[in-house]
Structures are given as structure tokens and as C-alpha cells.
C-alpha positions as CSV (number, residue, x, y, z in Angstrom):
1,X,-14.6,-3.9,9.5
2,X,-11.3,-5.1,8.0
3,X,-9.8,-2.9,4.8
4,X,-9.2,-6.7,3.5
5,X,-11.5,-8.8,1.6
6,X,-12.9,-11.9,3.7
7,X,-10.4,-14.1,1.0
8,X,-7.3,-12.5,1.3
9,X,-7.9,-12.0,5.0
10,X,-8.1,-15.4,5.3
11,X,-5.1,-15.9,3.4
12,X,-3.1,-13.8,5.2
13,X,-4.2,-15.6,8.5
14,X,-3.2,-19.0,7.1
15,X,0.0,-17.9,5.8
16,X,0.9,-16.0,9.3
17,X,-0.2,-19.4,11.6
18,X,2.0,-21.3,8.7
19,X,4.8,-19.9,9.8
20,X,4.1,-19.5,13.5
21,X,3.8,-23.4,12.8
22,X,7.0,-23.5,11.8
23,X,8.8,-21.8,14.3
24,X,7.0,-23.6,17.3
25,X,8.3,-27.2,14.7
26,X,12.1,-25.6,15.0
27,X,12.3,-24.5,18.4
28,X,10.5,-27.9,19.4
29,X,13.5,-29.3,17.3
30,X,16.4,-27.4,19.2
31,X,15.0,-28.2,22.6
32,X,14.7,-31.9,21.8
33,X,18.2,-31.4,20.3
34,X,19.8,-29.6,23.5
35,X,17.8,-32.1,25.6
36,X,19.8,-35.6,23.8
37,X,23.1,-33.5,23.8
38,X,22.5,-33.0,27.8
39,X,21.7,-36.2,28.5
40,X,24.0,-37.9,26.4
41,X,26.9,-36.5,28.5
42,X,27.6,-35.1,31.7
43,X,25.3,-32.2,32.9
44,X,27.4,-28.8,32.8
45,X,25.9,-25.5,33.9
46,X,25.9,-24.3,30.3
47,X,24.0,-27.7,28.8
48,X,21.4,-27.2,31.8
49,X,21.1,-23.7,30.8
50,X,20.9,-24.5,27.2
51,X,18.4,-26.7,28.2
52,X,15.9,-24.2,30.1
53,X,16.6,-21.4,27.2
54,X,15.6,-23.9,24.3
55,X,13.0,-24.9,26.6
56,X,12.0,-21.4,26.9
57,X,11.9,-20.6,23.1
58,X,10.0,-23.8,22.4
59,X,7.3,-22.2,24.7
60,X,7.1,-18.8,23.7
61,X,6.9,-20.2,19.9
62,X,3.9,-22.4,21.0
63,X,2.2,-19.9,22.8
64,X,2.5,-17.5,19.7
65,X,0.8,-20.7,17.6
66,X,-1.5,-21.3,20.0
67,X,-2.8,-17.4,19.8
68,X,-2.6,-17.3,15.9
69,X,-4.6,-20.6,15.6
70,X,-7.7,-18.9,17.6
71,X,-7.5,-15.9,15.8
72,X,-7.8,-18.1,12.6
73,X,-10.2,-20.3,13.7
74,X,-12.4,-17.4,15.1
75,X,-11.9,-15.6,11.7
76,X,-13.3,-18.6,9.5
77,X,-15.9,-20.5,12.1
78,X,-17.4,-17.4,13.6
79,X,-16.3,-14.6,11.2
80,X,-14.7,-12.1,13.7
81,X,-12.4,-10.2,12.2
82,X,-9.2,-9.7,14.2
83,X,-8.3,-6.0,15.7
84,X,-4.8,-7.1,14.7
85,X,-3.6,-6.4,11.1
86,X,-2.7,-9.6,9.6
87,X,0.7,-8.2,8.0
């Protein structure tokens, strides 16, 4: 059982998938931004690397939403409380 009431477990959820949101929305950003810069010009080792690592961020930060989104929906549609502290 969570020290948390349901309410403010739930608020902590949303606000902690809010800003995984966000930071899946910013590194999708940077990799669309890296990926114009590279193909605007001519491919250097550096722009292809830039490439892969914003590529790599923006995958990490939508695995981390992904996660975070079925904790939350598992919290509110089937009420099981996470083993993971919100905070």
C-alpha cells in the first residue's frame, strides 16, 4: 500500500509523465534539428554522429514516456499502485 493518498498519487504520476512528455517533445526536437542541419549540407563524421546521438536521446526519452505512461494508466484504470515512489 502506498504512504500517498490515491489523489495526490495520482498527481504525482501525471506531473512526473508531464515532464517525461516533455523531454521525449525536446529531444524529438533536437534530432529532427540535427537531422535538417545534416541533410542540408554535406555529411561530416561529426553531423552523422550528431545524428545517431540525438537519435539516441530521442529514444531513450521515449522509452522513459512510454514506461511512465503504463505506470499511470495502470495506476488510474486498474488501481495498482506502483513499487516505484513517484518523487
Amino acid at each position: 500500500m502506498s504512504p500517498f493518498p490515491k489523489h495526490e498519487l495520482e498527481d504525482a504520476w501525471r506531473e512526473k509523465l508531464r515532464l517525461a512528455r516533455e523531454r521525449y517533445e525536446e529531444a524529438a526536437k533536437a534530432f529532427r534539428a540535427s537531422w535538417e542541419e545534416h541533410s542540408e549540407g554535406r555529411p561530416t563524421t561529426d553531423s552523422t554522429f550528431a545524428i545517431q546521438h540525438a537519435r539516441k536521446l530521442e529514444s531513450h526519452a521515449l522509452a522513459e514516456y512510454m514506461r511512465v505512461l503504463k505506470i499511470f494508466a495502470d495506476l488510474l484504470l486498474h488501481g495498482r499502485v506502483p513499487e516505484e515512489p513517484p518523487k
